[in-house]
C-alpha positions in Angstrom: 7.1 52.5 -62.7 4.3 54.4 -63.5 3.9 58.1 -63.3 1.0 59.6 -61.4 0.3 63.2 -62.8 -2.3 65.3 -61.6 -4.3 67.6 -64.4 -6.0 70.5 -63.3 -8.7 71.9 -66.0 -11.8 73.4 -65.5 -12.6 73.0 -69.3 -14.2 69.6 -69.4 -13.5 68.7 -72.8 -10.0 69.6 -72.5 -10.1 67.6 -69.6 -11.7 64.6 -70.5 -8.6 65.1 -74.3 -5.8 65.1 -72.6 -6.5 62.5 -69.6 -7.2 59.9 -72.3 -4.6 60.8 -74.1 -2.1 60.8 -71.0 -3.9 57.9 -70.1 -3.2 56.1 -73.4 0.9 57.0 -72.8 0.8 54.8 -69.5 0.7 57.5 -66.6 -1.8 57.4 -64.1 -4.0 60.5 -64.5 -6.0 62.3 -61.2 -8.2 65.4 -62.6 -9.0 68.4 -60.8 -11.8 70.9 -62.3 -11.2 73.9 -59.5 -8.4 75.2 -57.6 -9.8 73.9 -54.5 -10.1 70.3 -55.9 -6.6 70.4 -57.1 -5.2 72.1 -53.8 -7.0 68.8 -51.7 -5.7 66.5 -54.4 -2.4 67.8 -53.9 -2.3 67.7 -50.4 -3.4 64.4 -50.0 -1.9 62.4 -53.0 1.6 61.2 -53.6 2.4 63.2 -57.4 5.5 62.8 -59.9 4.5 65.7 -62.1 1.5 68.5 -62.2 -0.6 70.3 -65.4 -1.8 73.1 -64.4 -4.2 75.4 -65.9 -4.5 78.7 -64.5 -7.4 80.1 -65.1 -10.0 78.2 -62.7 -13.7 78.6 -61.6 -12.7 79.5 -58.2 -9.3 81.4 -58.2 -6.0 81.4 -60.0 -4.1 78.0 -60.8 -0.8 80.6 -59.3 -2.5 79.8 -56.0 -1.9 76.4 -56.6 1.6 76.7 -58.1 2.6 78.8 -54.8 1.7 76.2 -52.8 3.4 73.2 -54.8 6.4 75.2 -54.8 6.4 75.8 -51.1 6.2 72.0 -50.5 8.3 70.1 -52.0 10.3 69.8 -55.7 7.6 68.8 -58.0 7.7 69.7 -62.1 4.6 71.8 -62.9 3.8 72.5 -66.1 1.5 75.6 -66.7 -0.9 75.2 -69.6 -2.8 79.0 -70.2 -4.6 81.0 -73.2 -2.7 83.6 -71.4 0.4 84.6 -73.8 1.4 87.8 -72.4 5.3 87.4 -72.1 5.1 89.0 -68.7 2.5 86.6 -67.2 5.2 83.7 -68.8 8.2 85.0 -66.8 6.0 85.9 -63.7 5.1 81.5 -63.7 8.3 80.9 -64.5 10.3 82.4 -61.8 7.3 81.1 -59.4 8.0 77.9 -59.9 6.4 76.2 -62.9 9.0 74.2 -64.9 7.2 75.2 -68.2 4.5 77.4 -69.7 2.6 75.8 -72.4 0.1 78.2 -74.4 -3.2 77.2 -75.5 -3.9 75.8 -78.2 -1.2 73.2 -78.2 -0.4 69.7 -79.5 -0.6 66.6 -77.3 2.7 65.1 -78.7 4.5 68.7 -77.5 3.1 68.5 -74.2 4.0 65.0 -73.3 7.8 65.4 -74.7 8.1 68.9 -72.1 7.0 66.6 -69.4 9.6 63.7 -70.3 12.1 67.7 -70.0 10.2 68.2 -67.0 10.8 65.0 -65.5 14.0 64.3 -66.5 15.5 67.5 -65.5 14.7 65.9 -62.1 16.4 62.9 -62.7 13.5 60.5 -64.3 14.2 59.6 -67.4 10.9 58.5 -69.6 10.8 57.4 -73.0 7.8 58.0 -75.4 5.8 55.1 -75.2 4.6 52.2 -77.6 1.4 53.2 -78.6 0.9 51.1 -81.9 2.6 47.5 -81.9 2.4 45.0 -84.9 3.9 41.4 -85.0 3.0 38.8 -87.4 -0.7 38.7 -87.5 -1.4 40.9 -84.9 -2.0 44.3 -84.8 -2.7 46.9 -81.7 -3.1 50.7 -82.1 -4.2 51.9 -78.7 -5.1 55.4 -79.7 -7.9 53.8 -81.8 -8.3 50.9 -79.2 -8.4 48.4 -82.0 -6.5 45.0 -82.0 -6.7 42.9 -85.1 -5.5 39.3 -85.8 -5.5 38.1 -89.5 -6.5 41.3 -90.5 -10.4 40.7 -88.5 -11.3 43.0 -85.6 -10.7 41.2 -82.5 -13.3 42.0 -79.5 -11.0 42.2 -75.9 -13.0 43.0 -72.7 -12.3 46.3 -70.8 -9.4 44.6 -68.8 -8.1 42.6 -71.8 -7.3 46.0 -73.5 -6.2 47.1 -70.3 -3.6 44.8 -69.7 -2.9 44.2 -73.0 -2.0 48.2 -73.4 0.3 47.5 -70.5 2.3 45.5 -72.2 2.8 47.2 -75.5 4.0 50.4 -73.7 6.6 48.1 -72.8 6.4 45.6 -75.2 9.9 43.4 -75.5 10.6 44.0 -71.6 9.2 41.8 -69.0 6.8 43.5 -67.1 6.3 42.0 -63.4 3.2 40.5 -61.7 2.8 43.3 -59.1 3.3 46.0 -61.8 0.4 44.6 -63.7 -1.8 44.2 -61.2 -0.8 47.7 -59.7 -1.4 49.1 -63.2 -4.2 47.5 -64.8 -6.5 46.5 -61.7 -5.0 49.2 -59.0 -2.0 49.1 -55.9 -4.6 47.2 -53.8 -4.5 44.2 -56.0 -1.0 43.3 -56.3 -1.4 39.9 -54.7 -4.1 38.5 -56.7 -2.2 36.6 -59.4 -4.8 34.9 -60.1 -6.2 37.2 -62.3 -3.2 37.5 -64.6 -3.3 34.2 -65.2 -7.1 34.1 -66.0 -7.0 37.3 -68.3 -3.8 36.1 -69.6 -5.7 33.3 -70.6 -7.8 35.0 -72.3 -5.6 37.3 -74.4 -3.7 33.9 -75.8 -6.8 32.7 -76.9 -7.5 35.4 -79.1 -4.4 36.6 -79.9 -2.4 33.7 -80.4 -2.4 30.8 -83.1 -1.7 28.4 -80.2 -2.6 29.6 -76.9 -0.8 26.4 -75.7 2.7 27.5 -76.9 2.4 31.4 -76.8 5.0 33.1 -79.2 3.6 36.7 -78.6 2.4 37.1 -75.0 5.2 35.3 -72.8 6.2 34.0 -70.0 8.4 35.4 -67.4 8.4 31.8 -64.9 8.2 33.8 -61.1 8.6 37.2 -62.6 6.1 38.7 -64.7 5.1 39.0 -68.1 6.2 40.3 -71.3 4.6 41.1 -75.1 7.1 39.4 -77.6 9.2 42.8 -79.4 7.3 44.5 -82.7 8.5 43.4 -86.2 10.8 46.2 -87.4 8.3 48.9 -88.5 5.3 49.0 -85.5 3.8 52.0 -86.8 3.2 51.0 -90.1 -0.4 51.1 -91.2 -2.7 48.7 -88.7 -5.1 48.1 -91.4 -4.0 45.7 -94.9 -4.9 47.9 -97.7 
């Protein structure tokens, strides 16, 4: 299942960071730059878990907290340059499952929203983000797949759908969640263009597209990427 998290920054670089980065871990990422935009995004969208910056161009992210809070159980994570210990406990006791201060890693901020989520009963797991099997490599964060040690060129979808299935790579992943994921919810009954991109991944991935050994399968179900070899975040590169 994927998570839908909503991110409300008005600084656009640190926007544009950690959507790609949150992107990259498989959750599906809806940005807000104002209060107002994230108060109409969270009134009209269905959310799992909310990054919220306070500071905002028109008001205070506490408005927006507030107004979670008052709605329904959702984990809100606070991210602020605000450190006062005061202003911590004040977002704490509002509501906000956790208070993140600025500057702050990505890998910290993605393991306190696996906390966040799984102190509501969701359970994630860091995801695959580099996989290697025999002569293919995949690091996502650098969007480079290489076969044979030579760059391999995918299309936007190819990557797409072939980042899908790292992030869960040894578990089948089913039609509809690919389509949902890769091409969006309104696509899930077009199968026809797994099977065409599919296509198109074995033949550049795999020594004989006819008799896949990496990219398999699932008859009626879905699709899985074969598991790594034992060490997937060795080195991509041969050195």
């Amino acid at each position: 299942m994927t998570m839908r998290v909503l991110l409300v920054e008005d600084d656009a670089e640190l926007r544009r960071t950690l959507r790609d980065a949150l992107a990259l871990e498989g959750y599906e990422m809806l940005t807000a730059a104002s209060l107002s935009e994230g108060l109409a995004l969270a009134a009209n969208a269905t959310l799992d878990l909310v990054v919220l910056d306070l500071g905002l161009p028109d008001g205070d992210g506490e408005s927006l907290l507030a107004a979670l809070c008052r709605r329904e159980s959702l984990p809100v994570l606070v991210i602020s340059a605000r450190q006062a210990e005061g202003q911590k406990i004040r977002m704490l006791d509002a509501g906000a499952d956790d208070y993140l201060v600025k500057p702050f890693g990505v890998g910290e901020l993605l393991a306190r929203m696996r906390v966040a989520l799984r102190h509501r009963g969701t359970r994630v797991s860091a995801a695959l983000t580099a996989y290697r099997r025999g002569a293919v490599h995949v690091d996502l964060a650098a969007q480079r797949v290489h076969r044979d040690g030579e760059a391999v060129h995918l299309t936007p979808t190819e990557f797409k759908l072939l980042a899908r299935l790292v992030r869960s790579a040894g578990q089948v992943v089913t039609h509809r969640q690919l389509l949902a994921d890769v091409w969006g919810a309104e696509f899930v009954e077009h199968t026809q263009y797994l099977r065409l991109y599919m296509g198109q991944l074995r033949a550049k991935l795999e020594a004989d597209p006819a008799e896949p050994r990496l990219l398999l399968t699932d008859p009626g179900v879905g699709y899985r990427l074969a598991e790594p070899d034992e060490d997937p975040a060795a080195p991509l590169m041969p050195s």
